[in-house]
N, C-alpha and C positions, 0 to 999 in steps of 0.2 A: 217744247222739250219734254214732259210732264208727261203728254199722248205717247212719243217716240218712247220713251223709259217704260210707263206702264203696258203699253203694248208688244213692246219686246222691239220693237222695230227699228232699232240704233241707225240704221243705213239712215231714218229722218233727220239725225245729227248735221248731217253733207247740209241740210238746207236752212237748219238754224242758226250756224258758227259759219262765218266769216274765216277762208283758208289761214288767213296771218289772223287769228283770234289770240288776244294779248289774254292770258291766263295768269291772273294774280297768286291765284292759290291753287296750283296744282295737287293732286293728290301725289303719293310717293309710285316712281314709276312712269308716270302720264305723261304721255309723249305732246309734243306738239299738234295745235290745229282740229278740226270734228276728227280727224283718227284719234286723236289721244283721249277724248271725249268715249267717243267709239268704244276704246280699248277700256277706261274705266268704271263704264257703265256694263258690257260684256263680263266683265269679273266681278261688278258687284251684285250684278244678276244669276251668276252663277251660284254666289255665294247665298243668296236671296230671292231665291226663282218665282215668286209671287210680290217680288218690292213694286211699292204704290209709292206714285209720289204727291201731294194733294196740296195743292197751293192752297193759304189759306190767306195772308193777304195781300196786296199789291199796290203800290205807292209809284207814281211814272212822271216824270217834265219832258222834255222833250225830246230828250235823248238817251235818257235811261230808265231802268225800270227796278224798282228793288221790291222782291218777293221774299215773305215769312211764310213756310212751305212746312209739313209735315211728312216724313218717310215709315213705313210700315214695311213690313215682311217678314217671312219665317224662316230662321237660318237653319240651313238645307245645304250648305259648302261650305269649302275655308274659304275663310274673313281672317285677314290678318294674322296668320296661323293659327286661327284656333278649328279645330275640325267643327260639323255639323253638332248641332244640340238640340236642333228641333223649338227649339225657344221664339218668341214673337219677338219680336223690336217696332218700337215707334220713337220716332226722336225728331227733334224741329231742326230746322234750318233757315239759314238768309243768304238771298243771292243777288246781287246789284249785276245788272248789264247793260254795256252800252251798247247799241248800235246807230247801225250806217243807213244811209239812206234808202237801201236796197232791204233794210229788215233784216241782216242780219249781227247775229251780237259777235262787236270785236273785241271787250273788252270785258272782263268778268273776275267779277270777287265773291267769296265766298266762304261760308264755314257751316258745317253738319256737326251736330256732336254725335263725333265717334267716340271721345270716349263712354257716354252714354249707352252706345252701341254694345261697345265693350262690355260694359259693367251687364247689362241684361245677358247677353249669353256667356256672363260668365270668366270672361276672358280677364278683367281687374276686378279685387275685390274692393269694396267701401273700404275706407278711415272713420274712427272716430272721432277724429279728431282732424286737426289743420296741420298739427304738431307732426303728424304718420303720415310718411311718403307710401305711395298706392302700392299696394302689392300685383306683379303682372304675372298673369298664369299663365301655362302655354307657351308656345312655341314665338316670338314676337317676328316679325318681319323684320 
């Protein structure tokens, strides 16, 4: 998955995602199945046309695999309306998936801190506190 996203080459989706891939945590938008997959990767490489994704560790039994990954890029498009800022982003993530006996994963949960995301180019600013709901800059989705 990791190769397909850093290489640009989404059409390798078709061969990692199981047609009926059960999708825990869709992002906002993402349609069903490698197209949906396809279609989120496609716009967040737009948004990020040098994003790297870097598995950093990986934990697996027999049927699932769960990854603590790293993402890097430089935003160059809108990302959640906020326009380009030229700004770097790096932020971690964790992805559990299951697959089939065929190798591919049908079943996948996840979470990236976007808001992380967010905050480096810009887009929320910090609190001071716990007490201060985030201020959202821009245009939101």
């Amino acid at each position: 998955m990791a190769e397909a996203v850093n290489q640009g080459k989404l059409e390798m989706l078709r061969e990692v995602f199981a047609p009926d891939v059960l999708e825990h945590d869709p992002a906002p938008d993402q349609g069903p199945g490698p197209e949906g997959f396809i279609s989120f990767f496609t716009h967040l490489r737009e948004a990020f046309p040098d994003l790297k994704v870097a598995p950093e560790e990986m934990v697996a039994d027999e049927e699932k695999i769960a990854i603590a990954y790293t993402i890097t890029g430089t935003h160059e498009g809108n990302f959640a309306g906020i326009p380009p800022t030229g700004k770097k982003i790096k932020a971690r993530g964790m992805q559990i998936a299951k697959f089939n006996s065929a190798g591919k994963i049908v079943e996948r949960w996840g979470s990236s801190d976007e808001l992380g995301i967010l905050k480096q180019i810009g887009g929320v600013k910090g609190v001071q506190s716990t007490a201060q709901t985030p201020a959202i800059t821009g245009k939101t989705a």
